[in-house]
Structures are given as structure tokens and as C-alpha cells.
C-alpha positions, 0 to 999 in steps of 0.5 A: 553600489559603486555609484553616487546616489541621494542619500536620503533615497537611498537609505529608505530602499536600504530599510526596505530591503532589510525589512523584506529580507528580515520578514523572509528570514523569520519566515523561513524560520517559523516554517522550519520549527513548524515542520520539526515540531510537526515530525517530532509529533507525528512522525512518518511511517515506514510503509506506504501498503501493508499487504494482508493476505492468507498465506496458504491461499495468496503467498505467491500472489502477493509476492507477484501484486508487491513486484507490480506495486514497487513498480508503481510507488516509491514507498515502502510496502510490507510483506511479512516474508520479508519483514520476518523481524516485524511479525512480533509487531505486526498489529502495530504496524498494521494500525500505526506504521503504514499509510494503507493496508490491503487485504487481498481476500481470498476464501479463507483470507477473513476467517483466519485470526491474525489476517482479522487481528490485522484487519481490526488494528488497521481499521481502529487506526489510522490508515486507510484499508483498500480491499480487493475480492480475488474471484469474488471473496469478501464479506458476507452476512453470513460471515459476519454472523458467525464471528462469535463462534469462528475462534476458539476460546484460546484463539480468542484470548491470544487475539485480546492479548494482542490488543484485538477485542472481538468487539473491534473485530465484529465493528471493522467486518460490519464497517467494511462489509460496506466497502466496495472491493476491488475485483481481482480476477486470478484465473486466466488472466493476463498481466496487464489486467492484474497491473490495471488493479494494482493501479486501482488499488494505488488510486484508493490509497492515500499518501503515497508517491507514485513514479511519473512514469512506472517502471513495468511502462519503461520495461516494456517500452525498452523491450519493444521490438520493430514491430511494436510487439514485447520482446515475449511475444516476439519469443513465442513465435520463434522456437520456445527454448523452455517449456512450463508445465503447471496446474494453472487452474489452481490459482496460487499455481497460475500465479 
């Protein structure tokens, strides 16, 4: 700039210049009226996974498939015991507020009303819904053949007045029944077999953000010891300083 130079020369390198920089500044321009416009009228949901689930068959191992997915994924993942303030919303986040919903079937997860209202709002909406069939539930022909007579007539009325029509319910079981469920073995298994699942469900789903490197990996890279062996195994061969007595056939208690 200090420099002499050709005049001439030197004012079209100038318009140049200000006409690159000018086409950048009106391009980042667009791009950002584009994205607020955008978010204005599609905005982000809140939950990356909605977990629907029997809560007298799956509670505890829901809560043990959320610590394995928050180790997975950045996003949010909703679980009504710990969004108590969203249960008089619940359809709504199942249909409108969650990228995907999960149903962990159990036997009675597809028989309960509000585990099928939440099915048929997530299936009318716009999230994806990934399945997974614990020790081989899921739909069944015979199921789905006696969903007219499954509720009473007050179940059903509560359901339309949640917006769920049986209609809407008969169409997402017919549509899902379809699907090929993720197998969940509960009794007997081991954790890396249960995080296996959970990396396959993350793999169904669609708009998440997963860790480069998952925090159940570094937890147990931290805590390997010398020998190559986790610091539990390492514990069960020294003397055992606390003992658990349970019924682990059952699987809520396993879990």
C-alpha cells in the first residue's frame, strides 16, 4: 500500500477486490436471513430420543438404556421420571418435540394405552421410531387383531380426547408391525452386549450427535488396569467387600 504503482492497474485489482469482498458480504448475508428464517419456522426440537416404555415391566431398564445412550449422544433423551412437568404434554413431545422415539417392548409395553397413544402420535408425526423387542416381544397378528376390544369405551374416549383416534392407533401397529425390531436380550446379559444395542439403536435414529469417542469407551480405558483387565474384573478377584443378593432371572430385577 506504501508502495508506488500503475494507477490504472491498480484501480481495477481495487474494484476487483471490492467486488469479491462485496458478493462475500451479501452472500453471508443471505445465508444468515436463510438460517433465522428457517429456525423461525422449523424450529429444534428439544429431544434427540423419546423413550416409551411399560413402566412396571421396563422402568429400571430404561433408566440403565438412558445412562448408556447419554454416553453415546449429545442430545437430549426424555424420560417421563425425569420430565414429570411434561406428562400433561406427552403426545405432543412424542409427535412434535423428539427427533426419534424408542419403544423398548416388553409383554405388555403395546397393550397399555398411553405406551400406544405415544406410539400412534409418534408414528403420525414427524420423528423416526426405532424398535426394540426385549426377549422377543413386539407385534403380533394377534395383537393387532384385537385392538378394537383391548380398551374399554372410557380408555378409548380418554385417548380421542388426547387427540389419539383408534384409527391412528390400528395404522402405526399395521405400519410397524412391518419393522424389524432391534433384539434385546435381558436375562443373562452382559454390559457390553446391552451397549452394542444401544449403538444400534443410535445407528437407526436419525439426527443425533454422537461423541467421536463415547464416555463408557473412556471410562473404561481410564480404568484399565496393567494387565489390560477393568478395574471390575480386577475387584472380583481380590476379596469381595460387598455382596448383592437378587432375583436375577426376573428382568427388571437383573436390571
Amino acid at each position: 500500500m506504501l508502495l508506488d504503482f500503475n494507477v490504472a492497474r491498480g484501480t481495477v485489482v481495487i474494484q476487483i477486490l471490492s467486488m469479491m469482498a462485496f458478493v462475500l458480504l451479501s452472500t453471508a448475508f443471505v445465508a444468515v436471513v436463510l438460517l433465522v428464517l428457517y429456525r423461525a419456522y422449523k424450529p429444534s426440537k428439544t429431544y434427540g430420543i423419546f423413550l416409551s416404555h411399560h413402566k412396571l415391566g421396563a422402568a429400571v431398564l430404561c433408566r440403565w438404556f438412558k445412562m448408556l445412550l447419554t454416553g453415546i449422544i449429545k442430545d437430549r433423551i426424555f424420560l417421563d421420571s425425569d420430565d414429570v412437568n411434561k406428562l400433561d404434554a406427552i403426545i405432543e413431545v412424542c409427535a412434535w418435540d423428539c427427533e426419534n422415539v424408542v419403544v423398548i417392548m416388553t409383554s405388555e409395553t403395546l397393550k397399555r394405552m398411553w405406551c400406544a397413544a405415544e406410539i400412534a402420535s409418534a408414528h403420525a408425526g414427524e420423528g423416526k421410531v426405532v424398535l426394540v423387542s426385549c426377549d422377543g416381544n413386539g407385534f403380533t397378528d394377534e395383537l393387532i387383531e384385537m385392538l378394537p376390544d383391548l380398551w374399554s369405551d372410557e380408555q378409548q374416549a380418554t385417548l380421542a380426547a388426547a387427540g389419539i383416534s383408534m384409527q391412528a392407533v390400528e395404522e402405526a401397529y399395521n405400519s410397524l408391525s412391518e419393522q424389524k425390531p432391534i433384539p434385546l436380550r435381558r436375562r443373562g446379559a452382559k454390559e457390553q452386549e446391552h451397549f452394542n444395542v444401544a449403538k444400534l439403536v443410535v445407528s437407526q435414529c436419525t439426527g443425533l450427535s454422537p461423541f467421536l469417542l463415547t464416555r463408557l469407551q473412556k471410562t473404561q480405558r481410564q480404568n484399565s488396569g496393567p494387565t489390560g483387565m477393568t478395574s471390575s474384573q480386577l475387584g472380583e478377584i481380590q476379596q469381595s467387600l460387598i455382596m448383592l443378593l437378587g432375583d436375577l432371572d426376573t428382568p427388571e430385577s437383573g436390571s
